[in-house]
N, C-alpha and C positions, 0 to 999 in steps of 0.2 A: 622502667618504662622506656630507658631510651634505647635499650636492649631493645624489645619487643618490637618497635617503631623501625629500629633498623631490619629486623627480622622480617617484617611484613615490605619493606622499601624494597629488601632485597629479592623477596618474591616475585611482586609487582613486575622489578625490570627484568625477574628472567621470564616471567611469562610474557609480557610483550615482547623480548627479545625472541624468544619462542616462534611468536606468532611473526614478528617480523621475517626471523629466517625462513618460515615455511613459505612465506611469500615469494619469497626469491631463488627457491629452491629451483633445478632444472628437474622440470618432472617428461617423462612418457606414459601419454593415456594408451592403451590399446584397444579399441571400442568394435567392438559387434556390429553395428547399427549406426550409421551415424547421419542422423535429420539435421542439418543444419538452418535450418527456419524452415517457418510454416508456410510459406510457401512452394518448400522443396517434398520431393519422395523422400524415405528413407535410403539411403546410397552403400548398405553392406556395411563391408569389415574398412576400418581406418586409424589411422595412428595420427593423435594430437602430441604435436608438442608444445611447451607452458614452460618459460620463463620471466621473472618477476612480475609473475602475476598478468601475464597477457599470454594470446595465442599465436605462438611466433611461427610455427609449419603445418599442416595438415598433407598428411601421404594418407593416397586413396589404397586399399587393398588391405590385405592380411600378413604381408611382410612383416617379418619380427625384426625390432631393432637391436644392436645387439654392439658389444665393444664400448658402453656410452658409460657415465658417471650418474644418470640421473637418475635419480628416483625411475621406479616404473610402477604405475598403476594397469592392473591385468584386467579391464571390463570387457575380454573379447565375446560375452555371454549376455550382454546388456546391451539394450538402446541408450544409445548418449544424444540430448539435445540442448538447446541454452536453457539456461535458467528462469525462471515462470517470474512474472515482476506482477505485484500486487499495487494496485494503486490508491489502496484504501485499506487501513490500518491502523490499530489503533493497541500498540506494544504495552502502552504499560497499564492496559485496561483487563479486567477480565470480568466473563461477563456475572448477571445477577448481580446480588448486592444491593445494600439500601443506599439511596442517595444520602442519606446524612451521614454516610461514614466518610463524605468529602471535608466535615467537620471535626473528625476525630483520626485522621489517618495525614502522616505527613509527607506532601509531594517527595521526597525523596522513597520513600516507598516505593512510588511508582519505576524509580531505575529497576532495583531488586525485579517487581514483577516483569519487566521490558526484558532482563537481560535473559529470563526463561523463557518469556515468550519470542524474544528473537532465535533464538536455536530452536526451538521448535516450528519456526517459520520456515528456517532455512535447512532444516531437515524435512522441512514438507515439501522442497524444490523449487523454494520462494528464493531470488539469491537476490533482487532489489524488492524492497517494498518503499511508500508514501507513506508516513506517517502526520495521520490525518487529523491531530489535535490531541495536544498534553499540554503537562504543567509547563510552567516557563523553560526550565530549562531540564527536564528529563528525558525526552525526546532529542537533544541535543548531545546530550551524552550518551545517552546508548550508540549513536550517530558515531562518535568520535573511536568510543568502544570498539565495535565491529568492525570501523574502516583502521582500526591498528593491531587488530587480531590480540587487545587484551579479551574481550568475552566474543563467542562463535556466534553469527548471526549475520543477517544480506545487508547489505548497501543501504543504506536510509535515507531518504529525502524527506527532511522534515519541516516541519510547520511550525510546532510553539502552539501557544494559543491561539483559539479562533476569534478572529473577529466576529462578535454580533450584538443586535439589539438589546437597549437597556429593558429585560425581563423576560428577553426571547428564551429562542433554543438557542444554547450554548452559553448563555449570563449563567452568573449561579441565582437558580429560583428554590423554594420551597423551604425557605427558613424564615424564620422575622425580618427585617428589616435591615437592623444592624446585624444582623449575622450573617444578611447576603452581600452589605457591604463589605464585610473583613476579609472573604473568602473570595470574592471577585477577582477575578484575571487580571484586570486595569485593560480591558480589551475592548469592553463593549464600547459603544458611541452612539453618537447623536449628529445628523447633521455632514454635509462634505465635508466639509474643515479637519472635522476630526475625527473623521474614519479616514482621512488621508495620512494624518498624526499618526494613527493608531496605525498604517501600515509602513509608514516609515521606521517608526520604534521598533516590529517585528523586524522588517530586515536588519536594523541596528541590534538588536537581539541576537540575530541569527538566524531568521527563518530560510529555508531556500524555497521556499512557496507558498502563499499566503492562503490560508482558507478562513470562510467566512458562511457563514448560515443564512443562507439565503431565503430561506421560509422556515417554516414551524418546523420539530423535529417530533419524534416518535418517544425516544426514551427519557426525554425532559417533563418536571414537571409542572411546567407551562404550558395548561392545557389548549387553547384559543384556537384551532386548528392548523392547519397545512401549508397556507399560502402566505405572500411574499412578507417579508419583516422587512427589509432595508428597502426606501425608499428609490427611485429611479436615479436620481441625483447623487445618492449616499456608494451606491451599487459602481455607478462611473467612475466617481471619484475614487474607489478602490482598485476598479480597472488597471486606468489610467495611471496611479500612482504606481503603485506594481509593476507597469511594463516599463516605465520611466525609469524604473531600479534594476531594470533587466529579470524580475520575477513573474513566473506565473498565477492565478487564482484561483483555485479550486471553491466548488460552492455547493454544500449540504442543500437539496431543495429537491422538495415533493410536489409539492401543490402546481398546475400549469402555469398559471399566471406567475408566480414568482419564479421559473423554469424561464417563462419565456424573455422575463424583466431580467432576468441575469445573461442569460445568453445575448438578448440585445446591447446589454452594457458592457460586454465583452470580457465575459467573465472565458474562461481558457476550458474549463471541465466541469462539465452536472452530476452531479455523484448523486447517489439512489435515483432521481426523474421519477419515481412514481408514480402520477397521475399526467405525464406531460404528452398534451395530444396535438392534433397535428400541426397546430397554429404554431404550439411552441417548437416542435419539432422542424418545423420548416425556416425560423431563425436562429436555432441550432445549425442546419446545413448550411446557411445562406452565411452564418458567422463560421464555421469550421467547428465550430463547438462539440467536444470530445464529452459524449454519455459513460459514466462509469456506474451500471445498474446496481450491485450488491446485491444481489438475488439472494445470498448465503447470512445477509442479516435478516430477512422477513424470515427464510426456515430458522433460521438460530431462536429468534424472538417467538414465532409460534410454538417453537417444542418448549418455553417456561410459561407459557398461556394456564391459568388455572390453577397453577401451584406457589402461588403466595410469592414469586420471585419479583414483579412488580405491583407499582400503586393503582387504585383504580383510574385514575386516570391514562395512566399509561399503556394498561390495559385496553382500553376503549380506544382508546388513538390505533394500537397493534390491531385491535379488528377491523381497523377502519380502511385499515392500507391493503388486506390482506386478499383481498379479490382483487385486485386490482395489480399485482404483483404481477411480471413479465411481460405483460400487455404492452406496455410501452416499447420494451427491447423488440419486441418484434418490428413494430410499425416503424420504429428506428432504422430497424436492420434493411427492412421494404423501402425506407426512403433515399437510404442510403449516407446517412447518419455515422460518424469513426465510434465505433464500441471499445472501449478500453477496459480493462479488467481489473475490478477489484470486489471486494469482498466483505468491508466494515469490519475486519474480526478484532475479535473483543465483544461485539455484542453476541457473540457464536465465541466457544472453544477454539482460541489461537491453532495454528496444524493441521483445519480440517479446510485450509482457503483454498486449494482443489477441488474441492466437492462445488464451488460454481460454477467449472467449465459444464460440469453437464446440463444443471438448471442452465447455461446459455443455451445448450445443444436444444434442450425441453421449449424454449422463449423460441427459437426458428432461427437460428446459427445453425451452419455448417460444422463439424470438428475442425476443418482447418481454420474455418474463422474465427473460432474459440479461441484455439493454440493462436494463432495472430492476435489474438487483443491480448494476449497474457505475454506476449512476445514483443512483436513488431512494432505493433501499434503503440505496446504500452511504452517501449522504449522512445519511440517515435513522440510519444505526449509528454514526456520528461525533458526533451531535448537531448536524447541519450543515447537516438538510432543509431550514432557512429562509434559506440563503445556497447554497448549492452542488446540484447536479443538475437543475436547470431552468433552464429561459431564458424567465427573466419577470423585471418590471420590481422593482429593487430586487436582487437578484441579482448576484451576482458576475461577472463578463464572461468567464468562462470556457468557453472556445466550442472548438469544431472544426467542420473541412470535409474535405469526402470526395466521391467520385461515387458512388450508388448509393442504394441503399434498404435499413437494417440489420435492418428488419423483415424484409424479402425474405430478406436474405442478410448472418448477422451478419460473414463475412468481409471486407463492403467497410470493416469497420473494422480490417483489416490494410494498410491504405494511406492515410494521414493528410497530406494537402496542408498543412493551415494549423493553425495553434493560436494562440487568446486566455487567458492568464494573467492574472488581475487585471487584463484592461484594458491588459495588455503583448504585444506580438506576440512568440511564441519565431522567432527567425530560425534 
């Protein structure tokens, strides 16, 4: 045994050693195409250079480098731009499945499925994602994972548990009693006091963002509809307590009235907004309040409609949302509302969280306003605009390549050749 232990120990530290050296390696990108935000053209043929893990020079033109030590990566046949940031995610989930296997399957589990599904994120051009609610602490570890190049996968800003109402969306419901006792978070709450508690302990935990279910949800089986669960008082004191810790709040919420009770309490981001019209939408603007649609969870959800993959209840909630899907991103986009980009995946095939630039382009975005909320913006809502979503010097080295022009056509970033992670290639 103490063989084998050493054998697996001694693995362990050459593959993080591994991943650490690639980090630090001197690389030469040679790029085709090089968009560096979405604000900019595409500007031709250019040469990045990348040492530990940041972008130390950018030479404009087609000049070969040449006499050097460093790696050279050859994509003179490729567009290169930064890396796509998802702000809604959900690693160690996948979708379908019965709610009671949260009964019979043990949160460690969820690493295992997180660390496939993080390579397949950041093979799909994602190099930062939000992770938008997991077990206690497996969300935390794939985090640690990816930022030390032991498993391949983006940047993670995670959560932990969600804060929410005792029997909402996000408690554990649909069991007896004491079986939803055993199985509970220790998250939900009652009351300021101790939804204050309850966000203190996450950041003691380790959260670096606190989310919280600010209405009813769709794939829970707590049927009672859409609008607000937490209280006005409850909602603040989450706020508040959060920004006192230096964290932000993100908040699951469909219904408008609970959209606009979150936004007024100063919640930082609306994730799905579903139903939120213009009363909500206008203390959204009036608070700065960052919409993050998920357009790519209502198509995920309707393509299992019919095929026994949820309950009826769940069902009925998914048709209920389902007219009503993009409406709001518009009037958003008309009001003048920050779009940020994310995607829910896990309730949709982890991989496929490209395919909601276009449903944005479909709701009345621009492509560059697309490529901006999966960039700019989204960096910009992490507090991250001065490391992550451009490709300038100083900058994180987190890169993709593609063929095509995402201005033209935001779908050519449904097909992702290469990805740079901190300066590490994901294979």
């Amino acid at each position: 045994m103490k063989c084998i232990m050493g054998w697996a120990l001694a693995v362990l530290a050459a593959v993080m050693m591994t991943g650490a050296a690639r980090a630090q390696d001197r690389m030469i990108i040679r790029v085709g195409n090089l968009l560096t935000d979405a604000a900019s053209q595409p500007s031709g043929p250019a040469t990045i250079f990348v040492r530990d893990g940041k972008i130390t020079e950018i030479r404009r033109g087609a000049d070969m480098v040449t006499g050097s030590d460093a790696n050279i990566v050859d994509l003179s046949d490729k567009t290169v731009m930064p890396g796509l940031i998802d702000l809604h995610v959900h690693l160690t989930g996948d979708p379908g499945g019965d709610y009671w296997k949260q009964a019979t399957e043990p949160t460690d589990w969820g690493v295992v499925v997180g660390a496939k599904n993080a390579r397949l994120t950041a093979k799909a051009g994602f190099t930062t994602v939000r992770e938008a609610g997991s077990s206690q602490y497996s969300a935390f570890s794939l985090r640690r994972g990816t930022a030390e190049g032991v498993i391949p996968g983006p940047r993670i800003i995670a959560a932990g548990p969600a804060l929410a109402i005792v029997g909402g969306h996000g408690d554990t419901t649909g069991f007896t009693e004491h079986v939803n006792e055993l199985l509970a978070s220790g998250y939900s709450c009652t009351g300021a006091v101790e939804c204050a508690e309850n966000v203190r302990r996450a950041s003691r935990a380790g959260a670096d963002i606190i989310k919280i279910t600010a209405t009813g949800g769709v794939l829970s089986q707590q049927g009672r509809g859409l609008e607000a669960h937490f209280t006005d008082a409850e909602m603040r004191s989450i706020a508040d307590t959060a920004h006192s810790l230096g964290l932000k709040v993100m908040a699951h919420a469909h219904g408008a009235r609970g959209i606009e009770a979150a936004a007024r309490a100063g919640i930082d981001t609306i994730d799905h907004a579903t139903f939120a019209d213009d009363a909500a939408l206008k203390v959204m603007k009036a608070n700065g309040t960052v919409m993050v649609p998920t357009l790519m969870a209502f198509k995920g959800v309707s393509e299992g409609l019919g095929k026994g993959i949820y309950t009826p209840v769940v069902e009925a909630k998914i048709r209920e949302t389902l007219g009503s899907v993009g409406k709001a991103v518009t009037a958003a986009r008309n009001m003048g509302v920050p779009i940020g980009f994310g995607t829910d995946a896990g309730v949709f095939p982890h991989g496929r969280n490209a395919e909601e630039l276009q449903l944005m382009v479909n709701a009345g975005l621009t492509a560059r306003e697309a490529l901006a909320s999966a960039t700019t913006i989204a960096a910009d809502t992490l507090d991250m605009g001065n490391e992550i979503g451009r490709i300038a010097v100083g900058y994180s080295a987190d890169l993709i390549a593609f063929d095509g022009n995402p201005l033209d056509d935001v779908r050519v970033l449904e097909k992702i050749d290469w990805v740079m992670v901190r300066g590490r290639i994901i294979d």
